[in-house]
TIVEXMAR-493904 format. One line per 2 residues: their letters; for each residue x, y, z of C-alpha. Coordinates in pm, 1 decimal. Layout:
A	X:Y:Z ~ ...
This chain:
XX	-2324.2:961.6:-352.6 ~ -2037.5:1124.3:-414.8
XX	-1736.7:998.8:-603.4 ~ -1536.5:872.9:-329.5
XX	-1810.8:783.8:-115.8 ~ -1904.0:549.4:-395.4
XX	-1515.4:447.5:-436.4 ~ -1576.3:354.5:-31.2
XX	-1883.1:118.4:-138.9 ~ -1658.8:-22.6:-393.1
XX	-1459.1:-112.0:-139.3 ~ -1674.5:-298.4:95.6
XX	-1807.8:-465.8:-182.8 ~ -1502.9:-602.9:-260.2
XX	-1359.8:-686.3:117.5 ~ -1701.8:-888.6:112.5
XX	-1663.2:-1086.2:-206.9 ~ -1282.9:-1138.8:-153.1
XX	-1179.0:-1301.0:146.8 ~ -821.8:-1212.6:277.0
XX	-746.5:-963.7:34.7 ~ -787.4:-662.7:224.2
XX	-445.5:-485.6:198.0 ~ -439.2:-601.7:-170.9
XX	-752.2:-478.6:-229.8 ~ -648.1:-105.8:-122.1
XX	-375.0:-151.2:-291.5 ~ -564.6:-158.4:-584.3
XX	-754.2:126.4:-568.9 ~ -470.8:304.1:-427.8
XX	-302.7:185.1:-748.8 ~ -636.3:312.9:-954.0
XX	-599.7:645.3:-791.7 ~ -203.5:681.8:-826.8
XX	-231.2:518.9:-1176.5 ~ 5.1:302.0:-1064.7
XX	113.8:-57.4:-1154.9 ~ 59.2:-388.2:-944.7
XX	241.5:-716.0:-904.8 ~ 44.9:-1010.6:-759.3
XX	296.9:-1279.2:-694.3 ~ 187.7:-1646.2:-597.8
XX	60.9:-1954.7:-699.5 ~ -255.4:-2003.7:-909.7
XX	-628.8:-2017.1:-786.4 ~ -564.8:-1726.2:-509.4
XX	-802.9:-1477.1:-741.8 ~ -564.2:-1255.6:-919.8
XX	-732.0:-1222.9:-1197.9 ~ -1049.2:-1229.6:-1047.4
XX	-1002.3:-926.1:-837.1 ~ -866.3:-750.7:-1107.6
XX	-1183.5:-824.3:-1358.2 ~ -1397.7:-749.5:-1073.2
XX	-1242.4:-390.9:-995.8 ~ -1276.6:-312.4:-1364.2
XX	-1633.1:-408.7:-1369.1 ~ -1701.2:-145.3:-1102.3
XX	-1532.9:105.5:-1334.7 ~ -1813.2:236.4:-1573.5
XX	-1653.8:262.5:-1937.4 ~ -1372.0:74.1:-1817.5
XX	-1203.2:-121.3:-2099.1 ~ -1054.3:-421.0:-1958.4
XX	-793.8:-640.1:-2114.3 ~ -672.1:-968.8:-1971.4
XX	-405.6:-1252.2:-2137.7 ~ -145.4:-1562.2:-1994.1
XX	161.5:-1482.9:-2185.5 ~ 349.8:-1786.0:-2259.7
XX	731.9:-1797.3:-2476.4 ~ 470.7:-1888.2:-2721.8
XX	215.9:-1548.0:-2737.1 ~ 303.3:-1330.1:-3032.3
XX	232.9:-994.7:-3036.6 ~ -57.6:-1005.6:-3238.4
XX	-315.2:-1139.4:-2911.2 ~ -148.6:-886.9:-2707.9
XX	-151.5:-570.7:-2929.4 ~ -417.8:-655.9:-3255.4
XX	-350.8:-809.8:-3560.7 ~ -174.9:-631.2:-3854.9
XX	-399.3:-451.1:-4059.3 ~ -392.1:-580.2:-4426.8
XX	-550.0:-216.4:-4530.3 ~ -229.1:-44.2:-4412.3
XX	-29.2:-267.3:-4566.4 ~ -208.8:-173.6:-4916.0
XX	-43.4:189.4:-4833.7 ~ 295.8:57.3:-4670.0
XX	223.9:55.6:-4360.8 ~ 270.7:-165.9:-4068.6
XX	-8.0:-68.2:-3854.6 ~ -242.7:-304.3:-3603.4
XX	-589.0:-322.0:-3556.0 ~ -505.1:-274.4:-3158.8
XX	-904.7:-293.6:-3063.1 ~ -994.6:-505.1:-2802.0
XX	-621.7:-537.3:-2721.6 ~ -404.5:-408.7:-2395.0
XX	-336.5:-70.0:-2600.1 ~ -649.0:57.5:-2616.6
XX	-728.0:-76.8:-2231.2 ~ -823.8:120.0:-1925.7
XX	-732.8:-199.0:-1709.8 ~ -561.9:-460.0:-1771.2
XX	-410.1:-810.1:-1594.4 ~ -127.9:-993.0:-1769.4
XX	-65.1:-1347.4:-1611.1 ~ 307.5:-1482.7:-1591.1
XX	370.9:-1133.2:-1709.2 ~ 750.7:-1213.7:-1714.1
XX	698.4:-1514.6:-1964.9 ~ 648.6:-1362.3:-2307.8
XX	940.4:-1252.0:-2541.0 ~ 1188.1:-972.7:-2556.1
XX	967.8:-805.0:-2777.2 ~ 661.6:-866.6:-2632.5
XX	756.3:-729.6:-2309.1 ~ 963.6:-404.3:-2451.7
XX	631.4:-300.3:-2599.2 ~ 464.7:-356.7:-2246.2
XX	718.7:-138.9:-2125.0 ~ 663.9:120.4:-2321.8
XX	321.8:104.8:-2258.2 ~ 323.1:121.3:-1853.9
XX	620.3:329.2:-1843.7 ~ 538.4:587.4:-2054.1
XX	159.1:518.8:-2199.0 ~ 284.6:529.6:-2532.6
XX	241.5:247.8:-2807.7 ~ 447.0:284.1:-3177.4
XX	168.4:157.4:-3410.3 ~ 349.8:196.1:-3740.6
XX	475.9:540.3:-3820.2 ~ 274.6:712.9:-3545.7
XX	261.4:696.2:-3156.7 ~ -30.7:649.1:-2970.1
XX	-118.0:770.9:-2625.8 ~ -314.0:456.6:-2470.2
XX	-550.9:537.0:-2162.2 ~ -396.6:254.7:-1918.5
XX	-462.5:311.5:-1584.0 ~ -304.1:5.8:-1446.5
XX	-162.1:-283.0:-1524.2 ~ -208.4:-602.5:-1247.2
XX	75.7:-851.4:-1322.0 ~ 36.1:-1201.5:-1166.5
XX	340.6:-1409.4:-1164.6 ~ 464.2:-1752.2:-959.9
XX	843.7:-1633.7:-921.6 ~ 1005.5:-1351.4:-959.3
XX	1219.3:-1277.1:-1288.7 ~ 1598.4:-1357.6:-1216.9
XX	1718.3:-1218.3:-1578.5 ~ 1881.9:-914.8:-1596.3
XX	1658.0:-797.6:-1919.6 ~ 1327.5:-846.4:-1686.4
XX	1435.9:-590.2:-1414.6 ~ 1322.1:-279.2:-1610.8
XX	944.6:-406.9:-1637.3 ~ 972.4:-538.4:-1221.8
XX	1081.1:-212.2:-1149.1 ~ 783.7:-70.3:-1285.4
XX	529.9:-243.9:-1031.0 ~ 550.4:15.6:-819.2
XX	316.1:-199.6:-535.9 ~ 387.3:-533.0:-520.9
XX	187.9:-816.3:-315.7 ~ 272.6:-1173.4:-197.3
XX	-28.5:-1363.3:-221.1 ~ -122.1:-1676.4:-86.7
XX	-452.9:-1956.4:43.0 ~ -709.8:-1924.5:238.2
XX	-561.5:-1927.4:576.2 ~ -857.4:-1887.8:887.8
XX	-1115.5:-2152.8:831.8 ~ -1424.7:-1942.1:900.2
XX	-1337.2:-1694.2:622.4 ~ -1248.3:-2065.5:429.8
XX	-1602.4:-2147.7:497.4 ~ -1715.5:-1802.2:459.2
XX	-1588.9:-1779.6:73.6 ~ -1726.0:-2150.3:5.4
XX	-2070.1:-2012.3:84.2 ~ -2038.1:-1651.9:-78.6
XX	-2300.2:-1619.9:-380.9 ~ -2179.4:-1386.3:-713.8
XX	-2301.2:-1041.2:-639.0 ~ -2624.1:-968.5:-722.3
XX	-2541.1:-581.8:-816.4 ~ -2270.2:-360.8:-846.0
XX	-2147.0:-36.4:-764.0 ~ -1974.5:157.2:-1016.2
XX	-1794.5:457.3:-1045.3 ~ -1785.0:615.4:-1399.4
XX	-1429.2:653.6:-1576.4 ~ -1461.9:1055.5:-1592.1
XX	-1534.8:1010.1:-1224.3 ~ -1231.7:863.0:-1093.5
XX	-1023.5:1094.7:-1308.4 ~ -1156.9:1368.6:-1112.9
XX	-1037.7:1149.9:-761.6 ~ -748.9:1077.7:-926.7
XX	-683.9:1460.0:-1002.5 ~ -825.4:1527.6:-601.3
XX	-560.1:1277.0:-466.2 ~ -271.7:1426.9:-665.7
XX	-300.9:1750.7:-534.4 ~ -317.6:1655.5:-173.4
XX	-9.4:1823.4:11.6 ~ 248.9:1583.2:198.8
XX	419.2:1842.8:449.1 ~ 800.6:1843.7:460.9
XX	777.7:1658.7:798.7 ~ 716.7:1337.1:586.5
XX	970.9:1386.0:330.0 ~ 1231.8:1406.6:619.8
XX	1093.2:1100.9:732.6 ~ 1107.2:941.2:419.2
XX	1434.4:1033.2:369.3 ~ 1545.3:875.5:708.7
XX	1353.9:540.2:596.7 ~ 1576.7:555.2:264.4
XX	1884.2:610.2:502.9 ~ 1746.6:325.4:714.4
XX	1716.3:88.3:452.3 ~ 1996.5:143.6:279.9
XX	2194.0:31.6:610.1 ~ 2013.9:-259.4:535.8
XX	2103.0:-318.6:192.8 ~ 1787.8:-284.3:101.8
XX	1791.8:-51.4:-186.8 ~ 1484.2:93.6:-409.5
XX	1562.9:337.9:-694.0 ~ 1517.6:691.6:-691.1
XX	1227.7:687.8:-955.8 ~ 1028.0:470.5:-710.3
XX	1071.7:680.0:-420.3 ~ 998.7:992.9:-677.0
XX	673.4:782.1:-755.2 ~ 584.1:662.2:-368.7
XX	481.0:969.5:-313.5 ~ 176.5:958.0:-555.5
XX	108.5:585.2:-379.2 ~ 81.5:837.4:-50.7
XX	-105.1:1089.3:-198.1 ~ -384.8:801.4:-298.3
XX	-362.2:645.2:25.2 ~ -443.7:960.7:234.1
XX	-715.0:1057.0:9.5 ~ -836.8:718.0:55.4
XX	-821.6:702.1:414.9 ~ -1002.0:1075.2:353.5
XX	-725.0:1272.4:494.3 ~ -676.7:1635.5:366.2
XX	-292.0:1598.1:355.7 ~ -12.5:1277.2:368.5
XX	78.5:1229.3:725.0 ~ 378.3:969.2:838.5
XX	102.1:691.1:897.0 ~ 51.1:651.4:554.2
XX	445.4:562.7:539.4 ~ 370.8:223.8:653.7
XX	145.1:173.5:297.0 ~ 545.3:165.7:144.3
XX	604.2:-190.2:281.6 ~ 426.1:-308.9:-59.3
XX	674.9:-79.9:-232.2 ~ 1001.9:-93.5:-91.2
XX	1125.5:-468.4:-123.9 ~ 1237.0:-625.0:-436.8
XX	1254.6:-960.7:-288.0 ~ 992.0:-1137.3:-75.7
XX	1196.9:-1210.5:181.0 ~ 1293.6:-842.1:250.5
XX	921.6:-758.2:330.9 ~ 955.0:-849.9:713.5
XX	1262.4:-560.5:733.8 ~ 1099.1:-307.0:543.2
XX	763.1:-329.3:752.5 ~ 1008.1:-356.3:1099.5
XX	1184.6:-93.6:966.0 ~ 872.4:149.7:858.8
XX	743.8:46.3:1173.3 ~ 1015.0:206.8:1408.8
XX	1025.2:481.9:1207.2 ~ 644.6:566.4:1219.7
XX	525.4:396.8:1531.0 ~ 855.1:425.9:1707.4
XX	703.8:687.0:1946.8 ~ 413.8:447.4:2055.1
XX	728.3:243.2:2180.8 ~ 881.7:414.2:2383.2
XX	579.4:543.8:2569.9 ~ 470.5:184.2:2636.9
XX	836.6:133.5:2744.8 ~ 724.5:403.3:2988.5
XX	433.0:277.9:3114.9 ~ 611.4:-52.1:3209.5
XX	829.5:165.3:3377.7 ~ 536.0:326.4:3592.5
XX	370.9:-1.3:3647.8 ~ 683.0:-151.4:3804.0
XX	708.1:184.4:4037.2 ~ 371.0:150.0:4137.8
XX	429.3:-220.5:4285.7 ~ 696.7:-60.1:4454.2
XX	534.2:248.4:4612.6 ~ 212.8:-0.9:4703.0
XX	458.3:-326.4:4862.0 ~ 415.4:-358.8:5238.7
XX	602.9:-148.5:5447.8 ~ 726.9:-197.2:5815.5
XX	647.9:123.4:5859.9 ~ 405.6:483.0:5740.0
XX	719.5:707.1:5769.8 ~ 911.7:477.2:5472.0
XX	581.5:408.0:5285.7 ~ 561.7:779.7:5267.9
XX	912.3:843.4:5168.6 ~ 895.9:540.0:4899.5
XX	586.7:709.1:4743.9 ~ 743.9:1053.3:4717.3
XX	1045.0:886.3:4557.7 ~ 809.4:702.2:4287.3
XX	597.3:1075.1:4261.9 ~ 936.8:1208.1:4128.0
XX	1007.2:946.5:3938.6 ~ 642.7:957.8:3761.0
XX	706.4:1327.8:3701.9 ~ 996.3:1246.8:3483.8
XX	858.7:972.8:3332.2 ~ 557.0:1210.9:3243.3
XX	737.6:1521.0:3121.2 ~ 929.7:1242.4:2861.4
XX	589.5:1127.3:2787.9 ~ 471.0:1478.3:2711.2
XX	815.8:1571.1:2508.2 ~ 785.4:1216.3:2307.2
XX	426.7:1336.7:2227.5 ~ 497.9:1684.2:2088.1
XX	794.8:1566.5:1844.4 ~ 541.8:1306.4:1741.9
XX	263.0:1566.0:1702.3 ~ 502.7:1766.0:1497.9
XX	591.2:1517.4:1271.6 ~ 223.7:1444.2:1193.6
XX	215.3:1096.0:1364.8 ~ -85.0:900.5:1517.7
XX	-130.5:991.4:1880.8 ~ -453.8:803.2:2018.4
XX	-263.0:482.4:2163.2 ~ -7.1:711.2:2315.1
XX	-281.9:935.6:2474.5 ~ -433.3:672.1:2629.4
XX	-131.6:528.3:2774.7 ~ -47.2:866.2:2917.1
XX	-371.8:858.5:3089.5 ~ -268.8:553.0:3213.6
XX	64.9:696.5:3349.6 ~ -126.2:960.7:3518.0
XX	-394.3:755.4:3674.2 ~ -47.7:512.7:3824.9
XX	86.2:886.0:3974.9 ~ -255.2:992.9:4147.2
XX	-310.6:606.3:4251.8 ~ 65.5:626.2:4407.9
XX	-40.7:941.6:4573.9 ~ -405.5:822.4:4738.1
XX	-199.8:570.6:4930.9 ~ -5.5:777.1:5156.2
């Protein structure tokens, strides 16, 4: 298989074992493939850190590093204890191995709960992939860093480490019953498919280059404008570094290019709190699907013409002249159809519901027409 055929597998294999978690899920290897950093917010027992173990398992060579940080954690079971042979020479130096600097994946529960200078080390570390061991810094190979917390930080000295979650995801219970039922009965997987680290830094490399066409940058610039009439404001770093999230989520969907459906991915991006999720995905929504709209608008339009070209008439001569009213009326309604269609082709967006409610528009006109 090839590399991303196997990241597919990986996939399924993970939609199977983890009911519910499908959008988190691809956010997570979108995450992988953006090297990107994910926030998991919700209570405990919804499989946070399960998923994340899981996804590094399927990582061959993956180092993965996993802690609950508590006001209590010191910095020595997050980044190695100090080693007493560097302090022969004067020097302040850990023994980082096994420890979230020298991890390819790692998942820090209540990641907001350690100390100031727990968490400006972490920052360091996602931000930038550096960590100061003594006098030297060290590049550490982090991929990404799943964060799990209850609530969302409130201090102002905890907003620099949010804002570095670039995909955020509200999690929550079991809701259906048969998928309830369905994880009650699952069994631990039997095998696994991996994908080796060198691998997915050649996907990763594959998904950065893909092109997103300007059409998409105008339209990500009207969902910024869009938003911000909201007051619903994201930084300009995390719209710089959205479009990596689109690059890995049209190379996962195995697209060639971005297009404007992979826009609607931002909606685990663009909200800072929960209960601005609804806007941003309304908002995302218009913006990308907006066209869909106002074609099914349309069709209502040409349904409600139809009853009245095919109502019972006292007589042929005003059935006829009631159907070549509606015939012009379908004419216009189909050259707005066709011009609604070519801006959205231009601009990149999905056009197979819109088709197929033109057909139906079209069918209505030759219907309207057989009954004269």
């Amino acid at each position: 298989m090839t590399p991303i055929e196997t990241l597919a597998r990986v996939r399924d294999e993970l939609e199977q074992a983890f009911v519910e978690r499908s959008e988190v899920i691809e956010g997570a290897l979108v995450a992988l493939l953006a090297r990107a950093h994910v926030l998991l917010v919700g209570p405990p027992g919804t499989a946070k850190s399960m998923l994340a173990d899981e996804l590094c398992r399927r990582i061959e060579g993956g180092v993965y590093f996993q802690w609950l940080l508590t006001k209590f954690t010191t910095p020595e079971e997050i980044f190695g204890a100090v080693s007493l042979k560097a302090l022969e020479a004067d020097e302040y130096r850990r023994v980082t191995t096994g420890k979230l600097p020298e991890a390819h994946i790692a998942f820090l529960d209540e990641v907001f709960k350690a100390n100031s200078s727990i968490l400006n080390a972490i920052l360091t570390i996602v931000n930038e992939r550096f960590f100061h061991n003594g006098r030297s810094v060290e590049h550490v190979p982090l991929v990404t860093l799943f964060g799990a917390t209850n609530e969302l930080p409130e201090e102002d000295e905890l907003a620099a480490l949010y804002d570095r979650f670039l995909l955020r995801f509200v999690l929550g219970y079991v809701q259906e019953d048969f998928r309830f039922l369905r994880m009650l009965e699952a069994q631990p997987a039997t095998q696994r498919t991996t994908l080796p680290l060198a691998a997915l830094a050649e996907l990763q490399n594959a998904a950065a280059s893909l092109p997103i066409p300007p059409a998409v940058l105008r339209r990500l610039a009207d969902l910024r404008r869009e938003l911000g009439r909201k007051q619903i404001v994201a930084s300009d770093r995390r719209y710089r570094q959205a479009l990596a999230v689109l690059r890995a989520r049209a190379f996962l969907a195995g697209r060639s290019a971005v297009e404007e459906e992979d826009l609607l991915f931002l909606e685990h991006a663009l909200w800072r709190d929960p209960g601005e999720r609804a806007e941003v995905r309304a908002t995302l929504r218009a913006l990308v699907r907006g066209h869909e709209d106002e074609v099914q608008e349309l069709l209502f339009q040409s349904r409600e013409l139809r009853d009245y070209a095919l109502r019972e008439w006292e007589t042929r001569e005003m059935r006829s002249r009631a159907v070549l009213e509606v015939q012009t009326k379908l004419r216009h309604i189909l050259e707005r159809v066709d011009a609604i269609l070519h801006s959205a082709r231009e601009g990149g967006r999905p056009l197979d519901r819109a088709l197929e409610i033109r057909g139906e528009i079209a069918a209505i006109e030759q219907e309207t027409l057989r009954s004269v």
